[in-house]
N, C-alpha and C positions, 0 to 999 in steps of 0.2 A: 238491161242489167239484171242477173238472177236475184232472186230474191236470200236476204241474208243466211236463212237454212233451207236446203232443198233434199228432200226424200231421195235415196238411193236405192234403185228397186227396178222390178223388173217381175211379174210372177201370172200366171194363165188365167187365175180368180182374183187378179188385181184389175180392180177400174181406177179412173183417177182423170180431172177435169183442171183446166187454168181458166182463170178467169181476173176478172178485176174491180177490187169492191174496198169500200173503207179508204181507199187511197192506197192502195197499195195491190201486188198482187195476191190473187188467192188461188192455194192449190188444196185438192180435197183425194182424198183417196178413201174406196171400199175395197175390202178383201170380204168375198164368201157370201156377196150380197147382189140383187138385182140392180145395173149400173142406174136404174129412174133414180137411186136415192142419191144421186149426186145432183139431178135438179134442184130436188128438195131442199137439199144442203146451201145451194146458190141462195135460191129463194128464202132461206130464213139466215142466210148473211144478210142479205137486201132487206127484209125485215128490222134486222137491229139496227143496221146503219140508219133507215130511216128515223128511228127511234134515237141514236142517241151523237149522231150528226152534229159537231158544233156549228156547219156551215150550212146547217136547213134552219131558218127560222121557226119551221112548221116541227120541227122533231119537237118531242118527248123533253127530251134535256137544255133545249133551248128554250122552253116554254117554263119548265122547272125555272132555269137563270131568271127569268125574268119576272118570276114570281116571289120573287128573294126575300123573306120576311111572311109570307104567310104558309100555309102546311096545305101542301099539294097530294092530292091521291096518284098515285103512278101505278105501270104495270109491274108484274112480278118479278120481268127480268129488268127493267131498271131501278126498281128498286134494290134489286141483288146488287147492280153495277155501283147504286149511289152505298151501298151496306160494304163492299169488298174496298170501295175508295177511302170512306172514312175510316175501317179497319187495318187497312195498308199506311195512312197516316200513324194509328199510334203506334200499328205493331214496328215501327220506324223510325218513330220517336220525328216523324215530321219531314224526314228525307225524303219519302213519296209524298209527294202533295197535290191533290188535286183542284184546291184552289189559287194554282198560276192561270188560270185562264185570264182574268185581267192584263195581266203582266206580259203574256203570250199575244195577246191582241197589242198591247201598247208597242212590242218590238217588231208590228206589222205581218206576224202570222195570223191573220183574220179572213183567212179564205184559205180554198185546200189549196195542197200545199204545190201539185204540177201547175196552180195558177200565180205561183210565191215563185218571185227569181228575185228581185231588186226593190227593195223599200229605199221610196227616197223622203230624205229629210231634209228640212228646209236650213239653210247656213244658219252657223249661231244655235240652231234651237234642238235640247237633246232631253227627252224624257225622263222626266224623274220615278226612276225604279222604288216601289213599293214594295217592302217583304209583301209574301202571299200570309193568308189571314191565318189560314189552318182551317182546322175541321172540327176545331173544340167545342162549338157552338151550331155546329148543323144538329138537328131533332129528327131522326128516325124513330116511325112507330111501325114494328113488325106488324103487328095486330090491324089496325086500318091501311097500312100499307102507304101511310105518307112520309113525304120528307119535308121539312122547314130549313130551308137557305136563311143566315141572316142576311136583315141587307146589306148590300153592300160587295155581297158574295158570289162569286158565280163559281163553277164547276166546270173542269175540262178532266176526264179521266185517262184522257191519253193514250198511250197504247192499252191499259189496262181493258179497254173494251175491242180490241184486237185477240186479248187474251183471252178474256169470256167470252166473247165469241165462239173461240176454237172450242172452247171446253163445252158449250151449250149444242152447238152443233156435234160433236162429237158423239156427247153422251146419247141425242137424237137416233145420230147415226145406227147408234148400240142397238139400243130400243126397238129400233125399226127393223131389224133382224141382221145387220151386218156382223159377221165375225171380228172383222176390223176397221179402223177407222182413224184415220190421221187429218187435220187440218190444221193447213200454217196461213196467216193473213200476215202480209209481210214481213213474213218472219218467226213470226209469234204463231207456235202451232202446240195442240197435244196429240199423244196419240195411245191407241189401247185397243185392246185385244190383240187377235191375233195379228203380227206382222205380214207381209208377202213372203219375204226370202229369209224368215228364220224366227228365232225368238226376239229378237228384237228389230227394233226401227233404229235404221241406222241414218244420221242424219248430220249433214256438211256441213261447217259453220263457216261461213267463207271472211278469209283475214280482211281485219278494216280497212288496211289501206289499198288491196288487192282484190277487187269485187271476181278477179277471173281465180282466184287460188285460193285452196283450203287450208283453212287456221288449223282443224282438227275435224275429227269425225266422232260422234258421240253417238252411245249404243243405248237408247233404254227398252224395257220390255212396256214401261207404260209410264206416263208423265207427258209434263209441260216444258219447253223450252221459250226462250225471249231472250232477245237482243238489244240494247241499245244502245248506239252510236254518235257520238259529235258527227262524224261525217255525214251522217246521210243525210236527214236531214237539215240543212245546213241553208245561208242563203245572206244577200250583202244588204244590212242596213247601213244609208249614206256609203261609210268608206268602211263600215265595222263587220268585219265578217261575224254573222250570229249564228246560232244551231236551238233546237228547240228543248235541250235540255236545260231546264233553269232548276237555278240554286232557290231554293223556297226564301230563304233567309234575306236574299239581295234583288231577288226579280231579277236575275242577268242570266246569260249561261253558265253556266257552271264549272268550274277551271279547275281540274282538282288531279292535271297529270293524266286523265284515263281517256284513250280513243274510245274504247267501247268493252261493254261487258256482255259475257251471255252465262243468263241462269238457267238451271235445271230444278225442277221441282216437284211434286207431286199435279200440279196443271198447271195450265197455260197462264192462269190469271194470277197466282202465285209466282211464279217464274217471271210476271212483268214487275212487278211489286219489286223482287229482289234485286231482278236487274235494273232501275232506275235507282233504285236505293243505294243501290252498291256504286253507281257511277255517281251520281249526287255526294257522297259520302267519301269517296276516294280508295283510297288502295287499304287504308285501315282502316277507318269507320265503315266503309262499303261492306268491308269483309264481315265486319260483324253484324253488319244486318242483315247479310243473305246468311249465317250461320244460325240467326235468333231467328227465320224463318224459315229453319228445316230444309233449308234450299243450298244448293252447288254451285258456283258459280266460277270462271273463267274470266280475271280482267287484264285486258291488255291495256298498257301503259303505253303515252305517246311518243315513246323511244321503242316502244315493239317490244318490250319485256309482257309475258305472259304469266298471270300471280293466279294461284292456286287460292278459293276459299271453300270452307267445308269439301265434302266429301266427291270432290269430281274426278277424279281420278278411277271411282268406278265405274262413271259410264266413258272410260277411253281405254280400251283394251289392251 
């Protein structure tokens, strides 16, 4: 199955690598640069995942969880991830949340997820869902560069580090002497500089319910895009079909009318923000948070109606 956005391109000073990282696939494209920086690019996907992996014990962020209640030193870029997660909670007002990771292990997402098909539950016995805590009381210190979980709390950032990813490896890519530079991890991609076949990166959004046909094609000259879908990931507890989007308020999935939304933004980790927020939130509340976060977005409803919020109509020609 292709991945949710796929680059449309084709150019003599274009490189471009697939691969498979985060759980998902990953595609990395250079324009104007020596093709070795697209090992690199692997290599410091496989770096963060190891870092911030809910399903490594040994990561960065699972050692964080389990430190819940006292103030841990971390590195720069998870510090950034745990800074971007509790900033995406208020600028949200709580529709992104990144502490469902309880809630997410409770409805047996507790392994990646090509190893998640059938959660079985025993007759008679159905989990009692807990709202998620929030993030009102997590302590980040810029300055020594820790974070304090209270107890009690754990952190799943979700696609959001799909999104910094793109954006970290990107800016990399820049740095490194590329003209340009695009990476999508399933789905979740940014892209900048110079494009292959013109001024912009032109990019497929393929419709939710038709992984083989395109919903739209969006044009930016630089930004982030992000997807999220009921469908995809998706999977049968007992007889209850679940998806791993939950409602913060109810610890369930989230039912609010929308198959799936895709944000446009100024980067990639931006664009995951809005896009959960806006599907969390539904077709009004949604809209307003991907508006209150400078972001564009596209939600399609479970009857295939497609709603317009902020400003997307510029990037569709």
């Amino acid at each position: 199955m292709p991945a949710e956005t796929v680059l449309v391109t084709a150019a003599p000073e274009h490189h471009r690598v697939r691969a498979q990282a985060m759980g998902s696939e990953v595609v990395v494209h250079v324009v104007g640069a020596d093709p070795g920086l697209l090992t690199d690019a692997l290599h410091h996907i496989d770096r963060l995942e190891a870092a911030w992996s809910r399903f490594r014990p040994d990561s960065e962020l699972m050692r964080l969880n389990a430190r819940a209640g006292e103030r841990v030193a971390v590195s720069a870029e998870t510090y950034r991830l745990v800074a971007l997660a509790v900033a995406g909670w208020h600028q949200t007002d709580g529709a992104f949340d990144p502490t469902v990771h309880d809630a997410l292990v409770a409805l047996g997402y507790d392994r990646s997820f090509e190893l998640l098909a059938t959660v079985h539950e025993p007759a008679g016995r159905r989990t009692v869902a807990v709202p998620a805590p929030g993030c009102d009381r997590i302590e980040l210190d810029p300055v020594g560069r820790t974070v304090r979980l209270p107890r009690g709390v754990a952190i799943d950032p979700g696609g959001l580090g799909k999104g910094l990813a793109a954006d970290l490896v990107v800016d990399a890519l820049l740095t490194a002497g590329a003209r340009g530079a695009m990476v999508s991890i399933g789905g979740d991609l940014r892209g900048a500089g110079d494009a292959p076949d013109g001024p912009s990166w032109a990019i497929d959004v393929a419709d939710p319910f038709d992984a083989d046909a395109t919903l739209v094609t969006l044009f930016l000259a630089a930004g982030g895009v992000a997807t999220s879908s009921r469908l995809r990931r998706a999977w049968t507890r007992g007889t209850e079909p679940t998806h791993h989007l939950l409602d913060p308020r109810t610890a369930r999935p989230a039912a609010t009318g929308l198959a799936a939304v895709t944000a446009v933004a100024a980067n990639a980790a931006t664009a995951e923000v809005a896009a959960k927020a806006a599907f969390v939130g539904g077709p009004v509340r949604g809209a307003r948070a991907v508006e209150a976060l400078g972001a564009a977005a596209l939600l399609v409803t479970d009857d295939g109606r497609a709603i317009a919020a902020g400003p997307i109509e510029a990037f569709v020609p």
